[in-house]
MITOR-721344 format. One record per residue: x, y, z of N, C-alpha, C in turn. Coordinates in Angstrom, 3 decimals, padded with zeros to 6 digits, m for minus. Layout:
BEGIN
<pt><n_east>X</n_east><n_north>Y</n_north><n_up>Z</n_up><ca_east>X</ca_east><ca_north>Y</ca_north><ca_up>Z</ca_up><c_east>X</c_east><c_north>Y</c_north><c_up>Z</c_up></pt>
...
This chain:
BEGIN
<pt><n_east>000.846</n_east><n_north>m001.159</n_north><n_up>000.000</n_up><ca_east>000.000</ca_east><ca_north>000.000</ca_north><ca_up>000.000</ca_up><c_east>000.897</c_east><c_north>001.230</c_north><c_up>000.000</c_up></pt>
<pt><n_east>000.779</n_east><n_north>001.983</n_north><n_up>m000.977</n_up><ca_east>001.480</ca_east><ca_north>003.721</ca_north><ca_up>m001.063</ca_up><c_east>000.741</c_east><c_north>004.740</c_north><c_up>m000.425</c_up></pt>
<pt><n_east>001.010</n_east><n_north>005.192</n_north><n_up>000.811</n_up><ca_east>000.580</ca_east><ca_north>006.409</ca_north><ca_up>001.482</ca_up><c_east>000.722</c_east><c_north>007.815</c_north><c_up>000.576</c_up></pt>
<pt><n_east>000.338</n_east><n_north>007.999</n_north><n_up>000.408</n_up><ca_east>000.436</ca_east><ca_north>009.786</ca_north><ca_up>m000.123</ca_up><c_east>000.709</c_east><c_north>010.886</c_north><c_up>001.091</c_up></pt>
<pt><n_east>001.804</n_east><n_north>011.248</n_north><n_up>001.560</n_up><ca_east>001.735</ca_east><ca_north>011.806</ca_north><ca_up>002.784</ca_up><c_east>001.537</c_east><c_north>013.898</c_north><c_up>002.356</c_up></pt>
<pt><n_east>001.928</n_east><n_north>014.433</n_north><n_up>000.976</n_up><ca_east>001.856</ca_east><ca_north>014.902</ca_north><ca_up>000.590</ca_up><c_east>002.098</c_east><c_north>015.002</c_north><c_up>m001.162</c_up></pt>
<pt><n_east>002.180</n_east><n_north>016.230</n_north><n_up>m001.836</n_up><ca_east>001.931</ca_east><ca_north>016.182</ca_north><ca_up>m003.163</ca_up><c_east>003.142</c_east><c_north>015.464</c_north><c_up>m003.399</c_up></pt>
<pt><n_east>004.381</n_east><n_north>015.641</n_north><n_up>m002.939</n_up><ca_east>005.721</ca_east><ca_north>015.114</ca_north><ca_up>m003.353</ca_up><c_east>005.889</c_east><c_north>013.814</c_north><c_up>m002.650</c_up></pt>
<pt><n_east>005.539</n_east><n_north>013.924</n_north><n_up>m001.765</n_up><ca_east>006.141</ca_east><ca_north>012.247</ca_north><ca_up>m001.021</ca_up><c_east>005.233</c_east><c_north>011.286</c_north><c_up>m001.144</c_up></pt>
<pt><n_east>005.331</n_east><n_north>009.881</n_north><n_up>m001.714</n_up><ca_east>004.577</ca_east><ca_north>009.113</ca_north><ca_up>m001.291</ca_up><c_east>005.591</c_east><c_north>007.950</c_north><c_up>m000.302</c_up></pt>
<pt><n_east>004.953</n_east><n_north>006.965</n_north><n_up>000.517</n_up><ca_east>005.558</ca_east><ca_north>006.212</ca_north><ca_up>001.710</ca_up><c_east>004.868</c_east><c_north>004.672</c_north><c_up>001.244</c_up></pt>
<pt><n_east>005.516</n_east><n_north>003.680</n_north><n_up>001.148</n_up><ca_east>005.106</ca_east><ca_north>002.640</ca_north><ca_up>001.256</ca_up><c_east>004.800</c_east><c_north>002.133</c_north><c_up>002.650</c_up></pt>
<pt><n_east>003.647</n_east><n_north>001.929</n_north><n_up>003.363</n_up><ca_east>003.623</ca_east><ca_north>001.680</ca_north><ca_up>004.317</ca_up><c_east>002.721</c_east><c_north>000.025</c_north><c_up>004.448</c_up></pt>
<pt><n_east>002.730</n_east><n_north>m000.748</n_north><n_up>003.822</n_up><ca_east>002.622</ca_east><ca_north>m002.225</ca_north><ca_up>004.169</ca_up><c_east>003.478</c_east><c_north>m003.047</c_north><c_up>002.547</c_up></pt>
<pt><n_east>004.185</n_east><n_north>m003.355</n_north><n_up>002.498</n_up><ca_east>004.797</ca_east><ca_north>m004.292</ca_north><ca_up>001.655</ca_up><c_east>005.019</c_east><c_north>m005.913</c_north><c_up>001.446</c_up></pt>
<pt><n_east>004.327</n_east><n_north>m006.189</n_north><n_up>002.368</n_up><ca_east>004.504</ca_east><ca_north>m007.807</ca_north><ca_up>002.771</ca_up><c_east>002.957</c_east><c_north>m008.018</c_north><c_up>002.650</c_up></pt>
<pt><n_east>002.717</n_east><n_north>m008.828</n_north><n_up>001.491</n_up><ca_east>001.082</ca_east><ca_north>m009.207</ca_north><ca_up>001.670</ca_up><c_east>000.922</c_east><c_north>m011.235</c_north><c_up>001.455</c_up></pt>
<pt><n_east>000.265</n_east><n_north>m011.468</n_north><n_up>001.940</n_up><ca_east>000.256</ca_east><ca_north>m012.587</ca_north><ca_up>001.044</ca_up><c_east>m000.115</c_east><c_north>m012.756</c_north><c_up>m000.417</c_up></pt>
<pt><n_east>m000.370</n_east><n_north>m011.867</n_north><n_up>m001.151</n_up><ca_east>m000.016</ca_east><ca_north>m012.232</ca_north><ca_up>m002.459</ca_up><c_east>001.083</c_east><c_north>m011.816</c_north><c_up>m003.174</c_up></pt>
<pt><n_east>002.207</n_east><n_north>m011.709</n_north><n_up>m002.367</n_up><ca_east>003.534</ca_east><ca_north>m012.266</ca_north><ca_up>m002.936</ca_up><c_east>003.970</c_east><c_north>m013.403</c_north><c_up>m002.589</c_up></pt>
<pt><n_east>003.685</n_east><n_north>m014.111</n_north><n_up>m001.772</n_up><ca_east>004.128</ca_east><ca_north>m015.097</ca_north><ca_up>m001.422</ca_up><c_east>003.086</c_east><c_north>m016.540</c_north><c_up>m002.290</c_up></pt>
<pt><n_east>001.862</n_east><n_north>m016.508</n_north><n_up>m002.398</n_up><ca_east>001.200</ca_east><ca_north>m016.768</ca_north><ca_up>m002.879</ca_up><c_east>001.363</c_east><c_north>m016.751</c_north><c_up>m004.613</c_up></pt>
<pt><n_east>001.738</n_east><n_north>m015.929</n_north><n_up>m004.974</n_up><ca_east>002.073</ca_east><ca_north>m015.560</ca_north><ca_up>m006.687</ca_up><c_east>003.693</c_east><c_north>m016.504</c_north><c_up>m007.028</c_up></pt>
<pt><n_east>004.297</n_east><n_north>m016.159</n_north><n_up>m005.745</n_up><ca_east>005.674</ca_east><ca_north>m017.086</ca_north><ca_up>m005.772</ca_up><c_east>005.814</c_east><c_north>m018.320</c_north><c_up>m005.567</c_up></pt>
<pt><n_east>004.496</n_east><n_north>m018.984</n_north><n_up>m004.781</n_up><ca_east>004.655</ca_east><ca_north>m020.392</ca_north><ca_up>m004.876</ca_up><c_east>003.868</c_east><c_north>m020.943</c_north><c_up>m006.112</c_up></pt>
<pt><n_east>002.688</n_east><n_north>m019.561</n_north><n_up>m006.213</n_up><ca_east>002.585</ca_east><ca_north>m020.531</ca_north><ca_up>m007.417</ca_up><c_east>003.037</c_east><c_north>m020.340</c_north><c_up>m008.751</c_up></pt>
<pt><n_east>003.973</n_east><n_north>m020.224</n_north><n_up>m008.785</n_up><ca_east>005.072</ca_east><ca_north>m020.003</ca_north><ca_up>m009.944</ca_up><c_east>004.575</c_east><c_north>m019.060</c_north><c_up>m010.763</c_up></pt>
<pt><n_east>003.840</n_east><n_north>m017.933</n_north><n_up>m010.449</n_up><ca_east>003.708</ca_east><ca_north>m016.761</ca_north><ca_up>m011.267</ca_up><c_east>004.929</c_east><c_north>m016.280</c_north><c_up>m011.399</c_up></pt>
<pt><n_east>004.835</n_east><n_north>m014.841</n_north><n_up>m012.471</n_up><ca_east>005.610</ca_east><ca_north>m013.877</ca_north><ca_up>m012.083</ca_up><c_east>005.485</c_east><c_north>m012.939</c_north><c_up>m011.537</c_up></pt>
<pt><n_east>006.142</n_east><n_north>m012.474</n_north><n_up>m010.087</n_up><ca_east>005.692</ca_east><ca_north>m012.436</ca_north><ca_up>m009.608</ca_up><c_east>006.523</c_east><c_north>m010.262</c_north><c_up>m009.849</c_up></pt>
<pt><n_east>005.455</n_east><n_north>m009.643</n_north><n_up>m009.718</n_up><ca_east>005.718</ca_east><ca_north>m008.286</ca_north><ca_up>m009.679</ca_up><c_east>005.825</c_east><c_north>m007.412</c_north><c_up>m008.410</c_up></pt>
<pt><n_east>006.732</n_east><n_north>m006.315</n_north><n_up>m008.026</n_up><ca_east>006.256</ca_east><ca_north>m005.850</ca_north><ca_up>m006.295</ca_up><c_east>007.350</c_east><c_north>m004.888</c_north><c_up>m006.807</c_up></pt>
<pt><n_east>007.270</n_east><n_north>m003.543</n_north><n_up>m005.600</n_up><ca_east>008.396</ca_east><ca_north>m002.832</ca_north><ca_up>m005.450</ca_up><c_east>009.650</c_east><c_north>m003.645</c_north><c_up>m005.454</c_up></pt>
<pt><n_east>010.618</n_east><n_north>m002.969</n_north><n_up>m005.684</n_up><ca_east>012.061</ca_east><ca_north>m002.989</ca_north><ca_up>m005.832</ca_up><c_east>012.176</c_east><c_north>m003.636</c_north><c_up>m004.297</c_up></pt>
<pt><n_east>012.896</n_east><n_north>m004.374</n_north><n_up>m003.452</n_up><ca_east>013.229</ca_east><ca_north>m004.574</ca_north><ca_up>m001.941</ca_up><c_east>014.368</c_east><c_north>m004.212</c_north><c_up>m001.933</c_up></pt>
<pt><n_east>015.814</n_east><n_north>m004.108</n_north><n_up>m002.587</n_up><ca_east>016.529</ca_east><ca_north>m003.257</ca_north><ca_up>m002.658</ca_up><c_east>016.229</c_east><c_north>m001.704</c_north><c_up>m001.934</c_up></pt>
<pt><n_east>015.675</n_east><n_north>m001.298</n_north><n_up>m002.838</n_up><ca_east>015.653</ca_east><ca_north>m000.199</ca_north><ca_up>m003.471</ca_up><c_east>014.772</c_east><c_north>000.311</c_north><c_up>m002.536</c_up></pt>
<pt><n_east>013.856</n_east><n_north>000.110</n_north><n_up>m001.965</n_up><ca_east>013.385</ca_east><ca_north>000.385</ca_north><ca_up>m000.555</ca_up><c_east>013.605</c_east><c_north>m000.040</c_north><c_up>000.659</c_up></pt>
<pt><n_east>014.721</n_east><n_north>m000.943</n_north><n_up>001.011</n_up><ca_east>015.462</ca_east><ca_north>m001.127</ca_north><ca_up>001.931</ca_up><c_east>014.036</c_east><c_north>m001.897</c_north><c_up>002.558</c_up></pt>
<pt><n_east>013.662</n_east><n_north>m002.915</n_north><n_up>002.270</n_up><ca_east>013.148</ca_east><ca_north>m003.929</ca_north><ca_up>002.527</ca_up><c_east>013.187</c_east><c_north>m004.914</c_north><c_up>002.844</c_up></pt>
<pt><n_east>013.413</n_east><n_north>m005.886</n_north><n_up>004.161</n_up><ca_east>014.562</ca_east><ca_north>m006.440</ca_north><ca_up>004.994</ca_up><c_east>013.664</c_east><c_north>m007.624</c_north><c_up>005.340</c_up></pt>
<pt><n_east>014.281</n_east><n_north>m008.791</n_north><n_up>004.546</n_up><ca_east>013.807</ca_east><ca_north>m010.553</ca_north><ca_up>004.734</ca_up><c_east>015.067</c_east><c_north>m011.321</c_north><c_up>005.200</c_up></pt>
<pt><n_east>015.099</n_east><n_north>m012.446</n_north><n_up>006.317</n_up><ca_east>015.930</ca_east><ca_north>m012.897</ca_north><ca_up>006.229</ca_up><c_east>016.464</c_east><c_north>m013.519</c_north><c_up>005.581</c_up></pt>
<pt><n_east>016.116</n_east><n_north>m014.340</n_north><n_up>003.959</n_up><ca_east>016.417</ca_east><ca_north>m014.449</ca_north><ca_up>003.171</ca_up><c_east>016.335</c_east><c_north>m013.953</c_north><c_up>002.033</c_up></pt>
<pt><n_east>016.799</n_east><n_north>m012.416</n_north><n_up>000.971</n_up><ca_east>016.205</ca_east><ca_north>m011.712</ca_north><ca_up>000.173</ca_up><c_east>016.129</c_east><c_north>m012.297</c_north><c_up>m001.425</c_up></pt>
<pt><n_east>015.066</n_east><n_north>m011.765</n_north><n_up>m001.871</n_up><ca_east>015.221</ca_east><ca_north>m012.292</ca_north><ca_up>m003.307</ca_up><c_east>016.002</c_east><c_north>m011.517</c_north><c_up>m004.299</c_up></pt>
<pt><n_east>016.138</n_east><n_north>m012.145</n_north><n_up>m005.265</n_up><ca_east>017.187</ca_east><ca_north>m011.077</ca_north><ca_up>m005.563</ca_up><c_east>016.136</c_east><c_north>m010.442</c_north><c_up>m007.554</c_up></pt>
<pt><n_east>015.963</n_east><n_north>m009.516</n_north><n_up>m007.693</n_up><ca_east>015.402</ca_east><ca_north>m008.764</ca_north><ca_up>m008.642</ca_up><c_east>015.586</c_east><c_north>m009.215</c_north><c_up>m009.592</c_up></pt>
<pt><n_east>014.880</n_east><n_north>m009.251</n_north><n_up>m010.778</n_up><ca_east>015.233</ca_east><ca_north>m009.894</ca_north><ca_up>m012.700</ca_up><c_east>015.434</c_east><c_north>m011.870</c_north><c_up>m012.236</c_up></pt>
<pt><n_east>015.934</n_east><n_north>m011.820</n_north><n_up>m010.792</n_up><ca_east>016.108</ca_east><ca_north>m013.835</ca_north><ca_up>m010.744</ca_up><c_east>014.624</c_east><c_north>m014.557</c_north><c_up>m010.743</c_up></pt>
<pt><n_east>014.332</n_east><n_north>m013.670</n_north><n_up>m008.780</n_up><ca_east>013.266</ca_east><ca_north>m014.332</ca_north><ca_up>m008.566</ca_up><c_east>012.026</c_east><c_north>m013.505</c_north><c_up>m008.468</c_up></pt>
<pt><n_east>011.791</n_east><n_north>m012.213</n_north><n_up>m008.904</n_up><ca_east>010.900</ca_east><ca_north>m011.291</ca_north><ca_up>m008.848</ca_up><c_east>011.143</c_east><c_north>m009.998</c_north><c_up>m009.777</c_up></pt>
<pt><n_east>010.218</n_east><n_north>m009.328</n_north><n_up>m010.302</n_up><ca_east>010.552</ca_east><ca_north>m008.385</ca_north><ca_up>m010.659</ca_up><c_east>010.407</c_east><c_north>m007.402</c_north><c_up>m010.350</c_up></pt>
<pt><n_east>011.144</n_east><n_north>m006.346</n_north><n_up>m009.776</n_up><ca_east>010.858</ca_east><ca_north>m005.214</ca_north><ca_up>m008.588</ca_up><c_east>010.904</c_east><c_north>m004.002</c_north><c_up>m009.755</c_up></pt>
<pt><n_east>010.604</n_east><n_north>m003.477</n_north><n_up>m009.677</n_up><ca_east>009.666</ca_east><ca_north>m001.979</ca_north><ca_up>m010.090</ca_up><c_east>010.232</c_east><c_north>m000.846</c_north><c_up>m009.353</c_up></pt>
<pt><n_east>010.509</n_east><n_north>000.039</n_north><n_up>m010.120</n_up><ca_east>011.063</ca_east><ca_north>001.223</ca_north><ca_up>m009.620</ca_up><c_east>010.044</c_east><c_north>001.917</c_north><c_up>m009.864</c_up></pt>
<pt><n_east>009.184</n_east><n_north>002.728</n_north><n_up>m008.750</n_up><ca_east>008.237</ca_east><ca_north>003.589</ca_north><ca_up>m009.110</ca_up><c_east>008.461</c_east><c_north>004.628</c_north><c_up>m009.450</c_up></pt>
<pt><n_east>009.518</n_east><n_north>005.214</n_north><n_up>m009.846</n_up><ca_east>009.997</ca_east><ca_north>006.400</ca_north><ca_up>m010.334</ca_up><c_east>010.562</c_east><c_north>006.318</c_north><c_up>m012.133</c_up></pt>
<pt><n_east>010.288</n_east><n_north>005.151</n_north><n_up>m012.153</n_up><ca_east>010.700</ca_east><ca_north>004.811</ca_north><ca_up>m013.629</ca_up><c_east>010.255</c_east><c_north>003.727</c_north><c_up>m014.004</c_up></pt>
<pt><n_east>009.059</n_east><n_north>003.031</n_north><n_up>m014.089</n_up><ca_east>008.314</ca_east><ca_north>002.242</ca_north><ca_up>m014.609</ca_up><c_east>008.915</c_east><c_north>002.053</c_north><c_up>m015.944</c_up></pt>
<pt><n_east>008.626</n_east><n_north>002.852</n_north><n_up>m017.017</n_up><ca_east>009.123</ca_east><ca_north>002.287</ca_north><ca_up>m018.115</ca_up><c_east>010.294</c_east><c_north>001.816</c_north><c_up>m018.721</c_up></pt>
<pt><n_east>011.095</n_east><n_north>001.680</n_north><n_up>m017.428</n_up><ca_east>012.170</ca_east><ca_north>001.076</ca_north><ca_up>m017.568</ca_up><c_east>012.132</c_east><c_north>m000.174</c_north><c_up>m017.605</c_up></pt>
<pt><n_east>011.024</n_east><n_north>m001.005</n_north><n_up>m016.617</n_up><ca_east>010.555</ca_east><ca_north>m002.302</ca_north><ca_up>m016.472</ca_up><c_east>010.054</c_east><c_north>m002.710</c_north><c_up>m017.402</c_up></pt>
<pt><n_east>009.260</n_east><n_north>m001.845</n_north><n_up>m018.021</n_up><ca_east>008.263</ca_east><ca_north>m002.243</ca_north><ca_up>m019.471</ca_up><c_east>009.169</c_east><c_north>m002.614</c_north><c_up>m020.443</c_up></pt>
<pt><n_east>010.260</n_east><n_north>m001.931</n_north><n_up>m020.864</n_up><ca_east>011.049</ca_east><ca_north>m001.743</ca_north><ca_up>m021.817</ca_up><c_east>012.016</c_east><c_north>m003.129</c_north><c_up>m021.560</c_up></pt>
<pt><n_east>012.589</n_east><n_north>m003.391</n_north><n_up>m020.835</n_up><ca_east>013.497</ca_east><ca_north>m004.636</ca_north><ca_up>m020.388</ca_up><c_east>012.452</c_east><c_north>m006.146</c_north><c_up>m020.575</c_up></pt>
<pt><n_east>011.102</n_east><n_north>m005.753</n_north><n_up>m020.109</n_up><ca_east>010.542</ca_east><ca_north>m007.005</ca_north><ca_up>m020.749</ca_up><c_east>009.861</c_east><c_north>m007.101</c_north><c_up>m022.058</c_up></pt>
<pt><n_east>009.881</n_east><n_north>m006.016</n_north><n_up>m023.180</n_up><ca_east>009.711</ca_east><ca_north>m005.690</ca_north><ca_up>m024.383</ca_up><c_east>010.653</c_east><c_north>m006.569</c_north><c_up>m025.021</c_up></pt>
<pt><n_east>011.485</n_east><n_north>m006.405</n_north><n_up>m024.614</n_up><ca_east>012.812</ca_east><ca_north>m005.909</ca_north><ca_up>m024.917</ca_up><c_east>013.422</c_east><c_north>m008.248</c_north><c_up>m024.783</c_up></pt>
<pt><n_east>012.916</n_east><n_north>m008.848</n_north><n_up>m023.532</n_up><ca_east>013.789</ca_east><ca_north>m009.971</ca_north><ca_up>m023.045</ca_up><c_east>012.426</c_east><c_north>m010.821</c_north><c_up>m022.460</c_up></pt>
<pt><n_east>011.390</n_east><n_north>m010.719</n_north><n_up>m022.939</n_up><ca_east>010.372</ca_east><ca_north>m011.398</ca_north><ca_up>m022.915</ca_up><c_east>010.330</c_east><c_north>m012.848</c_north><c_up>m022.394</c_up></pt>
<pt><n_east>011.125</n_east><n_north>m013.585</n_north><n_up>m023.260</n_up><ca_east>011.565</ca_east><ca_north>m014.786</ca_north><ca_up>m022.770</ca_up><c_east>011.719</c_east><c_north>m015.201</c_north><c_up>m021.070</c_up></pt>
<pt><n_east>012.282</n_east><n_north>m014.263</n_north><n_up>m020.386</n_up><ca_east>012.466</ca_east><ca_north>m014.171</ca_north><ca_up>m019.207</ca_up><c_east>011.868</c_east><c_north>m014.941</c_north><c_up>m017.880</c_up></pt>
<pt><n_east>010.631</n_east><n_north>m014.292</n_north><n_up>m018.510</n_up><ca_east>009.589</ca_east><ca_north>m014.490</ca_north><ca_up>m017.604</ca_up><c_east>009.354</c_east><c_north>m016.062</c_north><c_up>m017.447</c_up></pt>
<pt><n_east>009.451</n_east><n_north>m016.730</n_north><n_up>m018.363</n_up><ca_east>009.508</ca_east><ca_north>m018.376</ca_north><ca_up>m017.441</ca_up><c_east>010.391</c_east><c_north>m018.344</c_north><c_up>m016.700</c_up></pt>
<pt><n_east>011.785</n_east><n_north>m018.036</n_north><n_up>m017.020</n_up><ca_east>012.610</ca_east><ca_north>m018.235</ca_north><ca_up>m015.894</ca_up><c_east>012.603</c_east><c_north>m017.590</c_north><c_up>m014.671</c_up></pt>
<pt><n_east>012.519</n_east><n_north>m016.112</n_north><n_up>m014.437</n_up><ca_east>011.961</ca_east><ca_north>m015.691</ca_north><ca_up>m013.271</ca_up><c_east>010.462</c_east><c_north>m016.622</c_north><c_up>m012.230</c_up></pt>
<pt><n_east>009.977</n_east><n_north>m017.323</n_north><n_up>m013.129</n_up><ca_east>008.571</ca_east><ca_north>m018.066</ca_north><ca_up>m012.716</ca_up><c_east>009.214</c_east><c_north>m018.706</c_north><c_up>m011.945</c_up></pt>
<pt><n_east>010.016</n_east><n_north>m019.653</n_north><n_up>m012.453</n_up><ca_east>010.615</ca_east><ca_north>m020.956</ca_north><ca_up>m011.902</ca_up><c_east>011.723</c_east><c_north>m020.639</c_north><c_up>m010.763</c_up></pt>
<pt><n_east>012.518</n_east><n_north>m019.762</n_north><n_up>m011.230</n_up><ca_east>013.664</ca_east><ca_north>m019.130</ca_north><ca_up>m010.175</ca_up><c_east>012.597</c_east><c_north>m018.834</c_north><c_up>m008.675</c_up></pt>
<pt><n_east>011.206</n_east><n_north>m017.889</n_north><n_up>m008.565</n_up><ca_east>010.770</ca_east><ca_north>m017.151</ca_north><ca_up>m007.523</ca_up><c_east>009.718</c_east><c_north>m018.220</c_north><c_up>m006.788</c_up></pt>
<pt><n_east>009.263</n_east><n_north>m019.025</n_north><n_up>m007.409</n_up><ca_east>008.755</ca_east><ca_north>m020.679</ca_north><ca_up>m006.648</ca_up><c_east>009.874</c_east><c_north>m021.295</c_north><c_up>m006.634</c_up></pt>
<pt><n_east>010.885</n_east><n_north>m021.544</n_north><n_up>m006.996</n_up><ca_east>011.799</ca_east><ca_north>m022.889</ca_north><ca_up>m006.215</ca_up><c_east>012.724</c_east><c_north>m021.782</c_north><c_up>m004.833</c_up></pt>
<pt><n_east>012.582</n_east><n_north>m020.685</n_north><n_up>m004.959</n_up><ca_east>013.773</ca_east><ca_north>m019.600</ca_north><ca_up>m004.265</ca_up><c_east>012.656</c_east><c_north>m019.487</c_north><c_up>m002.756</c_up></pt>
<pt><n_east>011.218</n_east><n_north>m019.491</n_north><n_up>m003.366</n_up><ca_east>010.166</ca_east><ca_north>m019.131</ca_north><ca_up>m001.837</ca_up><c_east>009.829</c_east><c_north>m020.450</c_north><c_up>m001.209</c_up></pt>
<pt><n_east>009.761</n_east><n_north>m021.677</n_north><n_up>m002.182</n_up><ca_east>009.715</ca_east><ca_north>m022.772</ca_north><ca_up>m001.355</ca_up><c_east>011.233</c_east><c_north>m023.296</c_north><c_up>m000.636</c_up></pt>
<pt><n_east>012.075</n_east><n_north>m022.730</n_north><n_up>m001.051</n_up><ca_east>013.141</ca_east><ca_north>m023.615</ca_north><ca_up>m000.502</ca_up><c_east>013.198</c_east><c_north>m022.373</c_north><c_up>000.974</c_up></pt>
<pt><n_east>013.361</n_east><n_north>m021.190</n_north><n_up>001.111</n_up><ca_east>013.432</ca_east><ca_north>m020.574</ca_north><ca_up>002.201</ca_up><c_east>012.111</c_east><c_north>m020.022</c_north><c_up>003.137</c_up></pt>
<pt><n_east>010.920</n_east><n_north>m020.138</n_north><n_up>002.582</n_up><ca_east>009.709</ca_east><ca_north>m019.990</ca_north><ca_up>002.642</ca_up><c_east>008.418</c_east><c_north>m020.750</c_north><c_up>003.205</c_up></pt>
<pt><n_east>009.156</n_east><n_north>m021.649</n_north><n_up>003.056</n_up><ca_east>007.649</ca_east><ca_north>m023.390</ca_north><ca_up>003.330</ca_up><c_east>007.873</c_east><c_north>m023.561</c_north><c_up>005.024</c_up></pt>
<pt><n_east>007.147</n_east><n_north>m024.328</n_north><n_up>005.175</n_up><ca_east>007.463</ca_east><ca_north>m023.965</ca_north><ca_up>006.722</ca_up><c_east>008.505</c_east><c_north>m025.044</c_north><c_up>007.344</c_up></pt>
<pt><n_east>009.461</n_east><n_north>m025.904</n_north><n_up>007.167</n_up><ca_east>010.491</ca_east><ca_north>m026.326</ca_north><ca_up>007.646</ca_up><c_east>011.082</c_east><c_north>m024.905</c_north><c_up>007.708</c_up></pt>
<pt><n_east>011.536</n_east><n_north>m024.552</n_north><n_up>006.674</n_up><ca_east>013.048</ca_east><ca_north>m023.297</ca_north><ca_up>007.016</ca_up><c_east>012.704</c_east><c_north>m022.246</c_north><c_up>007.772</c_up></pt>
<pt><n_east>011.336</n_east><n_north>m021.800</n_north><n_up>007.422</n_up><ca_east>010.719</ca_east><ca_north>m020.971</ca_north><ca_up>008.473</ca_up><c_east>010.863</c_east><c_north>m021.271</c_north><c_up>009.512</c_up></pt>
<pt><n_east>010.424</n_east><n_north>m022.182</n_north><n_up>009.966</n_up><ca_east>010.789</ca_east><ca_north>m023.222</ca_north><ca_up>011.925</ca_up><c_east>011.787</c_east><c_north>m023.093</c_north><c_up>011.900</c_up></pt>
<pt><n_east>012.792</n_east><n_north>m023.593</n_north><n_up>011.029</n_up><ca_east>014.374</ca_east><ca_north>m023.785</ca_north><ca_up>011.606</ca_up><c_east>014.746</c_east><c_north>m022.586</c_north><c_up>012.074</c_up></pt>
<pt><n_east>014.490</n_east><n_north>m021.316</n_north><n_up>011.224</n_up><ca_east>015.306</ca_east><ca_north>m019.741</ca_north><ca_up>011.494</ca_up><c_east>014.256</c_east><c_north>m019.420</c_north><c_up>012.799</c_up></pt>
<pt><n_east>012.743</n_east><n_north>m019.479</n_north><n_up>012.907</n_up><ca_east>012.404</ca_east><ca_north>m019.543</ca_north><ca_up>014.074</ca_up><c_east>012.994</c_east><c_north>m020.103</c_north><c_up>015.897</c_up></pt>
<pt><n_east>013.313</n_east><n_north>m021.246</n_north><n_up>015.598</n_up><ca_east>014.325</ca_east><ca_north>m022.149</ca_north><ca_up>016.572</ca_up><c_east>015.314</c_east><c_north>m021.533</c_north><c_up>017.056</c_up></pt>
<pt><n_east>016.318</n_east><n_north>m021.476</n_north><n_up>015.489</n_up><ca_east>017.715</ca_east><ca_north>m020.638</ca_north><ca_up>015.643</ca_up><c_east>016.967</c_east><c_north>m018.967</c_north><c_up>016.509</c_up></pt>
<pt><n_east>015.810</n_east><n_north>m018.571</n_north><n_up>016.446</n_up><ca_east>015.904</ca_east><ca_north>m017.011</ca_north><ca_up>016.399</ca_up><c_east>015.355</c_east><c_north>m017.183</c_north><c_up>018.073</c_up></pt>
<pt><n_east>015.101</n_east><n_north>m018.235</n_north><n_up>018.527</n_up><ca_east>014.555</ca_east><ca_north>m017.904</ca_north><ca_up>020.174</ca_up><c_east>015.639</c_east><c_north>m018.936</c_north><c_up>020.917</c_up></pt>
<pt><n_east>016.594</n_east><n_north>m019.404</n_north><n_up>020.345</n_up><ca_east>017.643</ca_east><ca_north>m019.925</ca_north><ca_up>020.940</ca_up><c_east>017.692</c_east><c_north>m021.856</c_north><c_up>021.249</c_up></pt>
<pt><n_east>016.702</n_east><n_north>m022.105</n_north><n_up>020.263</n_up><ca_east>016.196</ca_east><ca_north>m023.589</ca_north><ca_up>020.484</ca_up><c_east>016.833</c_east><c_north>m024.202</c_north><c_up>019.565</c_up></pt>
<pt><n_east>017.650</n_east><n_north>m023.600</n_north><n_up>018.946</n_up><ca_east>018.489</ca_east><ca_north>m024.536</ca_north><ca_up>017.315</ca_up><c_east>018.679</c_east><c_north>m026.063</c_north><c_up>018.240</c_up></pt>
<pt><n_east>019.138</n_east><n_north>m025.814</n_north><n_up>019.656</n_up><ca_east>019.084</ca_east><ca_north>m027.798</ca_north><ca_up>019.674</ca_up><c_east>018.337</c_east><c_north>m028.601</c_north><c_up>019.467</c_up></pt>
<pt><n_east>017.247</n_east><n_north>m028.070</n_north><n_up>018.941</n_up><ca_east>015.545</ca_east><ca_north>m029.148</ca_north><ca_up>018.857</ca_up><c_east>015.831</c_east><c_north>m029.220</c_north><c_up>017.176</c_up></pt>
<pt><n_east>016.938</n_east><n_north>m028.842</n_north><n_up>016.345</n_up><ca_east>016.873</ca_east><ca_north>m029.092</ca_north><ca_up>015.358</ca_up><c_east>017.963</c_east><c_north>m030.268</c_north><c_up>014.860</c_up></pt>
<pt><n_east>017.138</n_east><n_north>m031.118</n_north><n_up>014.046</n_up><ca_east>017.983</ca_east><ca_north>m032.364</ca_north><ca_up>013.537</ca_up><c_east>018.752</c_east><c_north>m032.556</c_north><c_up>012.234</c_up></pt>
């Protein structure tokens, strides 16, 4: 969701929805702001053009033009952003970094 806080600023203020995660398992392609580029902080990040395609809202047609342009792509980003969210995403790895994150990594085998 983009806040409009005035005429010049806008604020992203929710970025995590389930339909990115949802679009990524199911092997869409999957589109969202840049996470770079807004300093958008996962413990495992995806990385832009691999497993998602992040969007610069200040230059959209830059995105348009690169997939004009390399069309082909887009299966592979499909496949890269479902095998990249299930392997760090599904809920084993989730538990494990959970475990590791409250100090229980010994309950892991």
């Amino acid at each position: 969701m983009i806040c409009k806080v005035d005429s010049r600023l806008r604020i992203i203020v929710q970025w995590d929805s389930w339909r990115l995660w949802e679009s990524l398992a199911a092997g869409c392609v999957t589109f969202h702001v840049d996470f770079e580029q807004n300093n958008f902080l996962l413990p495992v990040m995806p990385i832009n053009w691999k497993h998602y395609i992040g969007i610069d809202l200040k230059n959209v047609k830059e995105t348009v033009q690169r997939l004009i342009e390399d069309a082909q792509i887009l299966a592979e980003i499909s496949t890269n952003g479902r095998s990249w969210a299930i392997e760090h995403y599904s809920p084993v790895p989730t538990a494990i970094r959970f475990l590791k994150a409250i100090g229980k990594d010994y309950l892991i085998k």
